[in-house]
Z-matrix of the N, CA and C atoms (Angstrom, degrees):
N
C 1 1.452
C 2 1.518 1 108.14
N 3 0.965 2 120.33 1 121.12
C 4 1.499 3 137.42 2 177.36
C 5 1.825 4 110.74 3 -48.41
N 6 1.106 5 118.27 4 102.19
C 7 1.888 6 124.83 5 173.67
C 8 1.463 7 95.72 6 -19.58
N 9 1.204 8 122.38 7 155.62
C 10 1.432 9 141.07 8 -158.54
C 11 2.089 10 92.57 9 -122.89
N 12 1.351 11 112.78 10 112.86
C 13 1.636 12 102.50 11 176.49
C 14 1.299 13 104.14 12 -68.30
N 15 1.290 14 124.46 13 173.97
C 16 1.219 15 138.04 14 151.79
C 17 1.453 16 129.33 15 -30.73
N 18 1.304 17 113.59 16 -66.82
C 19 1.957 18 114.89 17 173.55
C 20 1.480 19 94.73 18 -55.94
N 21 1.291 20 136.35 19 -31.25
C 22 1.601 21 123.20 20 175.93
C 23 1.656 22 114.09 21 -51.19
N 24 1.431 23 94.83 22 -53.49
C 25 1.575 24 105.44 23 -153.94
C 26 1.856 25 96.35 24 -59.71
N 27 1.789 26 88.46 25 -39.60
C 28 1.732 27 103.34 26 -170.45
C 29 1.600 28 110.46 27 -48.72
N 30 1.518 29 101.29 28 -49.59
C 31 1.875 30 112.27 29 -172.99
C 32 1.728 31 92.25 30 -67.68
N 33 1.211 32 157.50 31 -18.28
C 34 1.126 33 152.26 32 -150.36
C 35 1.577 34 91.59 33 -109.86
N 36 1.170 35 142.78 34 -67.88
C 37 1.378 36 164.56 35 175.44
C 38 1.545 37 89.27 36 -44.35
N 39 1.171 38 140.77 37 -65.51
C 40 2.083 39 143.54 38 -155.69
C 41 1.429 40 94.08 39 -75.06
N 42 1.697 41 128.75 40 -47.03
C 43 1.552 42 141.99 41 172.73
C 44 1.617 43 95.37 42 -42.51
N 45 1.232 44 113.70 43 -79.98
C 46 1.643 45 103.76 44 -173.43
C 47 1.241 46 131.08 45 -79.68
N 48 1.123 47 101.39 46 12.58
C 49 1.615 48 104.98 47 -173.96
C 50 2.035 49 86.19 48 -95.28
N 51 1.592 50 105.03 49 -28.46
C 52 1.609 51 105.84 50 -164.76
C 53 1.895 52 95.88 51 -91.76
N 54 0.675 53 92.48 52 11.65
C 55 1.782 54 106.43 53 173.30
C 56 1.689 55 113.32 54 -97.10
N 57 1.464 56 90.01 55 -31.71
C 58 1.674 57 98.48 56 -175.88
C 59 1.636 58 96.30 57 76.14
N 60 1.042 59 109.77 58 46.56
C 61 1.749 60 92.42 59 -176.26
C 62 1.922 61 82.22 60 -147.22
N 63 1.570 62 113.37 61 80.55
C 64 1.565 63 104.94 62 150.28
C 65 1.438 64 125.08 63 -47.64
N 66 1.250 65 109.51 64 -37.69
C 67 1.596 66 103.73 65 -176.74
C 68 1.895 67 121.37 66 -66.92
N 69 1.418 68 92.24 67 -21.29
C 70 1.468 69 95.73 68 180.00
C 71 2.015 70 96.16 69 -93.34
N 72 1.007 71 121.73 70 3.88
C 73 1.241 72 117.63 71 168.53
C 74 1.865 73 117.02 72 -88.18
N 75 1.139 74 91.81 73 -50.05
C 76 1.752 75 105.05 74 161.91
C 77 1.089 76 112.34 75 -41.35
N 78 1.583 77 113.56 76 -60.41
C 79 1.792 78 116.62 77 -161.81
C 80 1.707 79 91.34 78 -79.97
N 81 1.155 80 143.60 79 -44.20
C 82 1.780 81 136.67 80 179.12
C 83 1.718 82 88.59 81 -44.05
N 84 1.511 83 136.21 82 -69.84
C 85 1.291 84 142.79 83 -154.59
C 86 1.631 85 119.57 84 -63.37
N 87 1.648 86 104.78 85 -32.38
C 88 1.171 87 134.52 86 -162.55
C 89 2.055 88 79.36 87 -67.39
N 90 1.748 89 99.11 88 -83.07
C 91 1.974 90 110.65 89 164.40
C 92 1.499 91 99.16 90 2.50
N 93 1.726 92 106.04 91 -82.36
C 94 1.592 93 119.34 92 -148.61
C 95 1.578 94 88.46 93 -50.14
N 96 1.985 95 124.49 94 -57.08
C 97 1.129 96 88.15 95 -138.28
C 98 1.599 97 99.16 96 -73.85
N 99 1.209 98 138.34 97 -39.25
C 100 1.598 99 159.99 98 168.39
C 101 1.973 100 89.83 99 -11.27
N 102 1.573 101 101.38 100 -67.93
C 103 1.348 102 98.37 101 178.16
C 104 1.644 103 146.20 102 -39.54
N 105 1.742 104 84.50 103 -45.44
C 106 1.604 105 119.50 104 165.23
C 107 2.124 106 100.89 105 -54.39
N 108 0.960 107 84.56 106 -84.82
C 109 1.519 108 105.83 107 176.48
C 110 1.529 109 113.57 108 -1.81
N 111 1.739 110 98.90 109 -60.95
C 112 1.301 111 114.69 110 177.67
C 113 1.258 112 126.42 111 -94.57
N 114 0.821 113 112.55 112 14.91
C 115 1.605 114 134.66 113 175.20
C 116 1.813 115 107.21 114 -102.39
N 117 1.492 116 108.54 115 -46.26
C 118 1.807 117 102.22 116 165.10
C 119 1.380 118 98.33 117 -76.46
N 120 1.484 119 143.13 118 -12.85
C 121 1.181 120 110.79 119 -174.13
C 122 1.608 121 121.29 120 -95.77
N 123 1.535 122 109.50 121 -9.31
C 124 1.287 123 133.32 122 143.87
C 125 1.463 124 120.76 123 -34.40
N 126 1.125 125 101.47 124 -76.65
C 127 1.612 126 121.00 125 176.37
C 128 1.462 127 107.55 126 -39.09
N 129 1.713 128 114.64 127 -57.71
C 130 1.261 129 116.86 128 -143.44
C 131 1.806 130 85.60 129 -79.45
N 132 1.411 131 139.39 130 -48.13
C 133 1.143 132 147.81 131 173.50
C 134 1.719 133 108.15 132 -44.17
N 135 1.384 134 120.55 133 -46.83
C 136 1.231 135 107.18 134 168.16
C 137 1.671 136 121.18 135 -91.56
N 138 1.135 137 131.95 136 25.99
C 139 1.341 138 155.97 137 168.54
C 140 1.591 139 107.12 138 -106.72
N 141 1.317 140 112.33 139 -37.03
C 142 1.501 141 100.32 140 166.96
C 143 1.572 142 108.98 141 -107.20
N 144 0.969 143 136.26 142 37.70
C 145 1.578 144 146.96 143 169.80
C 146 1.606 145 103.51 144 -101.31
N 147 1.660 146 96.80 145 -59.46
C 148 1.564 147 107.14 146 177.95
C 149 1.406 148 116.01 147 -46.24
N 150 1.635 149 105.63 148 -57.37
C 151 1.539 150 102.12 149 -174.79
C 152 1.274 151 128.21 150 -72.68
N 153 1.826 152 96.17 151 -1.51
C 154 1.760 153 94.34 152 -178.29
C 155 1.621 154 95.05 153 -82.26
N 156 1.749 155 111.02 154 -35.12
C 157 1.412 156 98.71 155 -159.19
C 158 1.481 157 114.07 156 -79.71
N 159 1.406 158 111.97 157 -12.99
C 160 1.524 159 114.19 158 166.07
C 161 1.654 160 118.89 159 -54.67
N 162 1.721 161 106.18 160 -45.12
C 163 1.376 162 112.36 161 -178.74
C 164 1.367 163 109.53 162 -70.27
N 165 1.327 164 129.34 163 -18.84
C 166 0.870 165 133.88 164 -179.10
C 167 1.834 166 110.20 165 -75.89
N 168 1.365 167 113.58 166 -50.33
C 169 1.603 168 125.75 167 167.81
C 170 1.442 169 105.87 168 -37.22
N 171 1.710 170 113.32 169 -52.23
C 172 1.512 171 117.62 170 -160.96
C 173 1.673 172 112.91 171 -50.13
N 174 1.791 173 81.98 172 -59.10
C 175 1.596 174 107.20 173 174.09
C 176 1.426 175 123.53 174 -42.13
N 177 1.364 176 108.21 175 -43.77
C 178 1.710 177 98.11 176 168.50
C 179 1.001 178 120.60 177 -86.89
N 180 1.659 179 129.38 178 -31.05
C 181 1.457 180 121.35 179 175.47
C 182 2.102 181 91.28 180 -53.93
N 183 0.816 182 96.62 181 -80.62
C 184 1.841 183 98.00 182 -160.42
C 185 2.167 184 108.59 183 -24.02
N 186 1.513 185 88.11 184 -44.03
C 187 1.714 186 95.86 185 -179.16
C 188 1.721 187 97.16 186 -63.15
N 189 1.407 188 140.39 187 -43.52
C 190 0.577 189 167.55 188 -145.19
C 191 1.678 190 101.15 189 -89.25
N 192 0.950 191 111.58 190 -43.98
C 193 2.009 192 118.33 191 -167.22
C 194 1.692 193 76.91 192 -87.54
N 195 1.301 194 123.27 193 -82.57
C 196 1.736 195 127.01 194 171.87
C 197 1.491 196 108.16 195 1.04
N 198 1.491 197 96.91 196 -65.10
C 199 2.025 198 85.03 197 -158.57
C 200 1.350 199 104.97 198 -99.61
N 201 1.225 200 121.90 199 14.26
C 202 1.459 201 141.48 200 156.99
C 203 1.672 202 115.38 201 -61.65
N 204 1.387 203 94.30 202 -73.64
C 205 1.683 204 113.11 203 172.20
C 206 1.127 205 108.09 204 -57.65
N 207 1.454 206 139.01 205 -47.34
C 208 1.507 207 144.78 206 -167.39
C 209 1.867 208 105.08 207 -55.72
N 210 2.205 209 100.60 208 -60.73
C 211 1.229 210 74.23 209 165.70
C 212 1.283 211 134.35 210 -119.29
N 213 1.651 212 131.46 211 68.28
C 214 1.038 213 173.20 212 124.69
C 215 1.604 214 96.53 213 -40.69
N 216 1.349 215 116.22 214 -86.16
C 217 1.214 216 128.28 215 -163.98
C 218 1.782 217 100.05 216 -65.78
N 219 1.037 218 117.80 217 -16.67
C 220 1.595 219 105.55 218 -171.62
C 221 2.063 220 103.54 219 -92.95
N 222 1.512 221 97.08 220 -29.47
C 223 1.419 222 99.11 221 167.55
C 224 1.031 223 131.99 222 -58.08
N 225 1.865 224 109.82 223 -29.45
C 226 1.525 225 126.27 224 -136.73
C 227 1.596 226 81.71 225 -116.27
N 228 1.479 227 130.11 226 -3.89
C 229 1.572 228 119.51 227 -162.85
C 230 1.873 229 91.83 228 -119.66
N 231 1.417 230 114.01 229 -33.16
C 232 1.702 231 120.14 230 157.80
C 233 1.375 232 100.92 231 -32.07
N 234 1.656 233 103.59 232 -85.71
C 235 1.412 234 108.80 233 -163.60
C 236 1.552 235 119.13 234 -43.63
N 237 1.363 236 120.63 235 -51.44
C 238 1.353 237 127.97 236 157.68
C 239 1.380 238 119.56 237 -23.98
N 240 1.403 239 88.79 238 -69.19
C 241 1.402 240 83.66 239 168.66
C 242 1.982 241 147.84 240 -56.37
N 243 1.405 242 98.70 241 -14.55
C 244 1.401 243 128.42 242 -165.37
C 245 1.656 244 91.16 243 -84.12
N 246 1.466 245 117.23 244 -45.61
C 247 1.426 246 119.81 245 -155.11
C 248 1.708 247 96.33 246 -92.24
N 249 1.662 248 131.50 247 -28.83
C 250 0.945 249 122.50 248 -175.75
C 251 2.404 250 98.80 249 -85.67
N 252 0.926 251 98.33 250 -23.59
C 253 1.830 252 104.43 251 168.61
C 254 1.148 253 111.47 252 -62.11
N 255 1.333 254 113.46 253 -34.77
C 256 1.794 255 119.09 254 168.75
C 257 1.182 256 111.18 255 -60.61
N 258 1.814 257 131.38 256 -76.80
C 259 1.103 258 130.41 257 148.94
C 260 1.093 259 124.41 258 32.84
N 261 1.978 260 100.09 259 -89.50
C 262 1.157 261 126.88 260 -138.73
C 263 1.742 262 103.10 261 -75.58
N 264 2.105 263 88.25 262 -26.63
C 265 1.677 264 86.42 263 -177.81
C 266 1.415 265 134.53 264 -102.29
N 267 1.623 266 103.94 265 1.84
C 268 1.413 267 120.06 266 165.26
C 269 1.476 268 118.70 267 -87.76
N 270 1.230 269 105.51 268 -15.07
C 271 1.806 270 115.09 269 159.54
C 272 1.158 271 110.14 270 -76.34
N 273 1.192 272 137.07 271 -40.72
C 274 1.297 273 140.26 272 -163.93
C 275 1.294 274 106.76 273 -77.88
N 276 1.561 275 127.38 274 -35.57
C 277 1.229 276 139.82 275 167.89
C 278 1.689 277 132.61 276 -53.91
N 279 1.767 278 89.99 277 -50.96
C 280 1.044 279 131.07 278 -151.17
C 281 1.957 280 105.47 279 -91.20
N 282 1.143 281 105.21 280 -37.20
C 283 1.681 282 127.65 281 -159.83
C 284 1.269 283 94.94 282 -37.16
N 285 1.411 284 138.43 283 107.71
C 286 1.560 285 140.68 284 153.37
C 287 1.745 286 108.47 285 -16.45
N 288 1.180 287 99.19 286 113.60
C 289 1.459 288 112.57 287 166.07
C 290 1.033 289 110.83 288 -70.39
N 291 1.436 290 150.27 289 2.08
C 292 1.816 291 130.15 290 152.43
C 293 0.997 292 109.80 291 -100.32
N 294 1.637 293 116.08 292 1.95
C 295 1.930 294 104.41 293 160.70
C 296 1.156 295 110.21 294 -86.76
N 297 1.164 296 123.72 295 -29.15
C 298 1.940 297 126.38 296 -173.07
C 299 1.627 298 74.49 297 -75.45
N 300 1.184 299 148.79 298 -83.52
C 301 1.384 300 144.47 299 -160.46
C 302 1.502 301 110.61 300 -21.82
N 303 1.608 302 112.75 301 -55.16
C 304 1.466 303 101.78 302 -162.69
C 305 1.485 304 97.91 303 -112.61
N 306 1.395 305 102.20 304 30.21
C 307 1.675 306 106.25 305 161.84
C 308 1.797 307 101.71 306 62.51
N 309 1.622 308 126.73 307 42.47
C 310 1.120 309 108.32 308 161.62
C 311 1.587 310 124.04 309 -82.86
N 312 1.313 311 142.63 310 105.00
C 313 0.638 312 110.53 311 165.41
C 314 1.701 313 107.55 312 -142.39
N 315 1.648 314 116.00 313 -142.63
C 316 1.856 315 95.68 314 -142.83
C 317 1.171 316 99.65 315 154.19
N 318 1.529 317 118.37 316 150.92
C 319 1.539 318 122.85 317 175.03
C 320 1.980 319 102.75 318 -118.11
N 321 1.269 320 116.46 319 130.63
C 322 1.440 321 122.58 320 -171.47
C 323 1.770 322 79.11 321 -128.07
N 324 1.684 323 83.78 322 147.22
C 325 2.112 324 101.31 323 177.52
C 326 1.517 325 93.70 324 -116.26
N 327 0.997 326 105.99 325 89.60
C 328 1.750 327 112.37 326 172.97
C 329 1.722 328 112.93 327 -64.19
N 330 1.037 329 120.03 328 179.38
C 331 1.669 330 138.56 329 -173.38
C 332 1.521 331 97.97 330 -160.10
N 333 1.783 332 99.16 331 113.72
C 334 1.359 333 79.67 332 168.35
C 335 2.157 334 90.02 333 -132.29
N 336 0.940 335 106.50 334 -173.56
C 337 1.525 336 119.64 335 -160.94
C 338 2.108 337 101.50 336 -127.86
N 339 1.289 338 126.36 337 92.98
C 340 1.264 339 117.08 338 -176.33
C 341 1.653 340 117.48 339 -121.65
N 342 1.438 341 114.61 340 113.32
C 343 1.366 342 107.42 341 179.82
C 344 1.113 343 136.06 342 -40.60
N 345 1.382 344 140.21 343 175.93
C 346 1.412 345 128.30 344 165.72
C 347 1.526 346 128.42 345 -76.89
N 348 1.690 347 111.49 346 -10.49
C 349 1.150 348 102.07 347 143.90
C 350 1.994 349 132.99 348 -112.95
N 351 0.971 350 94.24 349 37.42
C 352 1.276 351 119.85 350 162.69
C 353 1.669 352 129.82 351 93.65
N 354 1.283 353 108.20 352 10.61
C 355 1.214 354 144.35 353 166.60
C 356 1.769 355 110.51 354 -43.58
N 357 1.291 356 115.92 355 104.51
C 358 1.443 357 111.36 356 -173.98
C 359 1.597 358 95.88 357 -105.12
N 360 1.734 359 89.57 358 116.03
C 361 1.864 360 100.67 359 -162.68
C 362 1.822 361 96.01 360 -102.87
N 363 1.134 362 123.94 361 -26.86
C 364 1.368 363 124.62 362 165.28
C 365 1.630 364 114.78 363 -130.54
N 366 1.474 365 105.14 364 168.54
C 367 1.404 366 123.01 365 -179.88
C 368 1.041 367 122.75 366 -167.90
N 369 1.234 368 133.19 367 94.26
C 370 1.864 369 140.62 368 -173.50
C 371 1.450 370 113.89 369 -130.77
N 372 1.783 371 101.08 370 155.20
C 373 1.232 372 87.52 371 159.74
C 374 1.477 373 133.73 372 -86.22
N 375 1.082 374 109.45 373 168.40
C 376 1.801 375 104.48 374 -155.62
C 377 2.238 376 78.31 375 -111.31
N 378 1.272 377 94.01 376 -57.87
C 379 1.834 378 84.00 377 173.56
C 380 1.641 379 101.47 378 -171.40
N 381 1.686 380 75.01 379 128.89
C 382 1.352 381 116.28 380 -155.12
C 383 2.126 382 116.74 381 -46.80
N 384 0.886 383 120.89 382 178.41
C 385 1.426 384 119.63 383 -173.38
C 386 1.505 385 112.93 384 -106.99
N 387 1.707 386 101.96 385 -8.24
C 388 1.552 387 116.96 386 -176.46
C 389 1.511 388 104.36 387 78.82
N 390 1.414 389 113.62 388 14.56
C 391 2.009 390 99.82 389 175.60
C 392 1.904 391 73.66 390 -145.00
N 393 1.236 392 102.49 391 137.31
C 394 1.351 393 135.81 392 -175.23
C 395 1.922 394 96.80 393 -78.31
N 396 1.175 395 90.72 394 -44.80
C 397 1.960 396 78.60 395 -173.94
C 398 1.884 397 103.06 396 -101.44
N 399 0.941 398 138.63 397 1.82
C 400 1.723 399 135.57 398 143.90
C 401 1.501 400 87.48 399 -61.36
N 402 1.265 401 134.54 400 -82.29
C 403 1.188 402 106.34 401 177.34
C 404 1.260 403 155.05 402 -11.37
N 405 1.319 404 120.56 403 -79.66
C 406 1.028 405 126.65 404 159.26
C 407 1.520 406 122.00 405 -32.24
N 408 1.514 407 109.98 406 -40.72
C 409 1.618 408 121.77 407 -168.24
C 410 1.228 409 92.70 408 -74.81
N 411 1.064 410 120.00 409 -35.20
C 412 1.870 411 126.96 410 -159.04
C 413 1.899 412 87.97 411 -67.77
N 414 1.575 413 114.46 412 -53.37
C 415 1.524 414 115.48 413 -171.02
C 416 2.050 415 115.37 414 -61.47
N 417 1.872 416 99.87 415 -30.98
C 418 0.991 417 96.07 416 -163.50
C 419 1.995 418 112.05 417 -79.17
N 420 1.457 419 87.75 418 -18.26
C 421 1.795 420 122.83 419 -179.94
C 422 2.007 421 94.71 420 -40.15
N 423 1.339 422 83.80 421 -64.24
C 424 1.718 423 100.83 422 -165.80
C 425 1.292 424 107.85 423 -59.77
N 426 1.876 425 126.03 424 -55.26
C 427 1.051 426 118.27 425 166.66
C 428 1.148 427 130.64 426 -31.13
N 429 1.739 428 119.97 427 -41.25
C 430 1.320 429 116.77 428 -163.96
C 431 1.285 430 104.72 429 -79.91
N 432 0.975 431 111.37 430 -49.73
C 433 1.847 432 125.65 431 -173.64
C 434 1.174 433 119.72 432 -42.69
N 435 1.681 434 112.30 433 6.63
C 436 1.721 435 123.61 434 172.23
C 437 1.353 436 104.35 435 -101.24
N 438 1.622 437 112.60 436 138.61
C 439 1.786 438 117.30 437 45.75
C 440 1.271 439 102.06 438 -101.09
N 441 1.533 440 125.06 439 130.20
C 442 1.289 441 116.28 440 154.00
C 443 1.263 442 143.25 441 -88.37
N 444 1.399 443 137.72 442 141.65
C 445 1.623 444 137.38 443 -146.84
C 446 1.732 445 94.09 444 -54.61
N 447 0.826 446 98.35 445 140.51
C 448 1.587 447 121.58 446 146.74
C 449 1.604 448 115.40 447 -56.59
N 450 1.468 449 108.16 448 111.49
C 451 1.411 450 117.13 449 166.00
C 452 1.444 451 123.38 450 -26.23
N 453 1.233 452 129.10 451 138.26
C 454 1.702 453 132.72 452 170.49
C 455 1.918 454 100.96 453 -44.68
N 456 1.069 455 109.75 454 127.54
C 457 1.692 456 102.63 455 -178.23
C 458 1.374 457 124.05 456 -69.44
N 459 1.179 458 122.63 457 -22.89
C 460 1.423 459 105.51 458 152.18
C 461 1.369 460 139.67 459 -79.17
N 462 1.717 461 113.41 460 10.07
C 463 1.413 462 132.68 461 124.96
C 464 1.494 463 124.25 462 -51.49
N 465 1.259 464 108.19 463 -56.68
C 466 1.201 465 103.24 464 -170.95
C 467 1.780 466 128.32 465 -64.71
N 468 1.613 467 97.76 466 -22.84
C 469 1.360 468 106.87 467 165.36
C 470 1.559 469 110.89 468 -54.08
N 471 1.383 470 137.50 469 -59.36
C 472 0.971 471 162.55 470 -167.83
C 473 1.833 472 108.90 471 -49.38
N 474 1.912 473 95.07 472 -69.53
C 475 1.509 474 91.36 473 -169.39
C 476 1.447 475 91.64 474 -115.78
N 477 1.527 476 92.06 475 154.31
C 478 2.062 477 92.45 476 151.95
C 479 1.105 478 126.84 477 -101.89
N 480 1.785 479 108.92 478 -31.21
C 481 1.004 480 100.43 479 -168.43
C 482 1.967 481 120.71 480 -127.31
N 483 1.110 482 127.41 481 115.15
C 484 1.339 483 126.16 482 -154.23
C 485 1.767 484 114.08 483 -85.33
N 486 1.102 485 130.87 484 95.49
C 487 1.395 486 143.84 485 -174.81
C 488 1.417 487 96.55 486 -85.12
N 489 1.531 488 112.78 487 127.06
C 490 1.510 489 130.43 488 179.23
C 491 1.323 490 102.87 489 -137.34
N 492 1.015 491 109.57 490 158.24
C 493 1.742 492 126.34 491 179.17
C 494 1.140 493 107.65 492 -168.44
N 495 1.301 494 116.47 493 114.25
C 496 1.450 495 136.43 494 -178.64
C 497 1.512 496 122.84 495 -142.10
N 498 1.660 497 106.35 496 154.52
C 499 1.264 498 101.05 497 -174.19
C 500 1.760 499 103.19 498 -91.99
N 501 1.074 500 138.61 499 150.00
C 502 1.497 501 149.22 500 138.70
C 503 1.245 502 131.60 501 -107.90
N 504 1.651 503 101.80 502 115.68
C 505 1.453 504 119.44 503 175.66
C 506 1.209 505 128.92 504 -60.41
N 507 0.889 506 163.68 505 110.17
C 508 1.595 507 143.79 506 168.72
C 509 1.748 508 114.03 507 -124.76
N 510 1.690 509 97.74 508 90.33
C 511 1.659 510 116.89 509 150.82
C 512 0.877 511 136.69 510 -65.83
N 513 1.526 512 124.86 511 -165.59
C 514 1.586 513 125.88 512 170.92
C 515 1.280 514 106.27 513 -81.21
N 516 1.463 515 123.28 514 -11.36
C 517 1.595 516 117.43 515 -161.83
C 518 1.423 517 87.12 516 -104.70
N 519 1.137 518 148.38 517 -58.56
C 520 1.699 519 148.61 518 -144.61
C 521 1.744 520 114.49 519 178.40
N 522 0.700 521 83.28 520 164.07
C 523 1.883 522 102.37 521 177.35
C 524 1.453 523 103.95 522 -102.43
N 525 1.323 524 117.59 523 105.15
C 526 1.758 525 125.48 524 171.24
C 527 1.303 526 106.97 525 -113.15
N 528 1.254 527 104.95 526 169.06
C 529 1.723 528 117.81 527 177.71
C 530 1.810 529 103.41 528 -112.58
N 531 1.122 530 78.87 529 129.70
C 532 1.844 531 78.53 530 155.66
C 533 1.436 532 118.12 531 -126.08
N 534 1.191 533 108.50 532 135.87
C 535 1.663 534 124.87 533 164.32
C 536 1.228 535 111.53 534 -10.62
């Protein structure tokens, strides 16, 4: 029931007072305030509904951003992983036979830069192996080991561009990556 203004309550109050009947003026006022009453308690019940269901909105967006990013990052560390497995096996293939010959070998932490569809737009060393041509081999390793897959596409919406930095081993037995 809609709060009763003032000139209401007034025309309700002058009615029974012109009745000669105070008591039926009391019980009309008694209504208003009863009415009033339940009218803030309306309010106050849907004022705390709202704010529960807002906290409630927050709570899932945030749970929601969480297992978003979580698997974001588990997609985005696959693919990573897919393009440094490439790497690992076109080096392994690939490794100049007069460096395994004169036993060069060495760990170089490369940087390389790969689009989202698989485009390897940079490649450096990030720190060096201390032999200038493992180096180089280490840069030319990566080059070859393209084309690399194209990101899952609802990656690719996300990122363009894929920044890696990794270490590469290269022994007498194989060329591995470490973390």
């Amino acid at each position: 029931m809609p709060s009763q203004t003032e000139q209401e309550v007034a025309e309700i109050v002058e009615r029974a007072v012109r009745r000669s009947t105070g008591l039926h003026a009391l019980r009309e006022i008694r209504k208003l305030v009863d009415a009033t009453i339940e009218e803030e308690r309306a309010k106050s019940k849907l004022a705390k509904r709202i704010v529960l269901c807002f906290a409630l909105v927050v709570v899932a967006i945030f749970i929601w951003s969480t297992i978003s990013t979580s698997l974001k990052k588990s997609a985005e560390n696959e693919y990573i992983h897919s393009i440094v497995n490439r790497i690992e096996r076109s080096a392994n293939s690939n490794y100049p036979k007069e460096l395994k010959d004169n036993s060069v070998y060495g760990t170089a932490v490369l940087h390389l830069s790969v689009t989202s569809d698989g485009q390897l737009t940079k490649v450096e060393i990030h720190k060096s192996s201390g032999n200038s041509l493992l180096d180089n081999v280490a840069v030319r390793l990566v080059e070859n080991a393209q084309p690399f897959p194209s990101a899952p596409e609802a990656l690719r919406k996300q990122v363009d561009i894929f920044e890696i930095t990794r270490a590469f081993s290269f022994t007498h037995e194989s060329v591995t990556k470490t973390p």
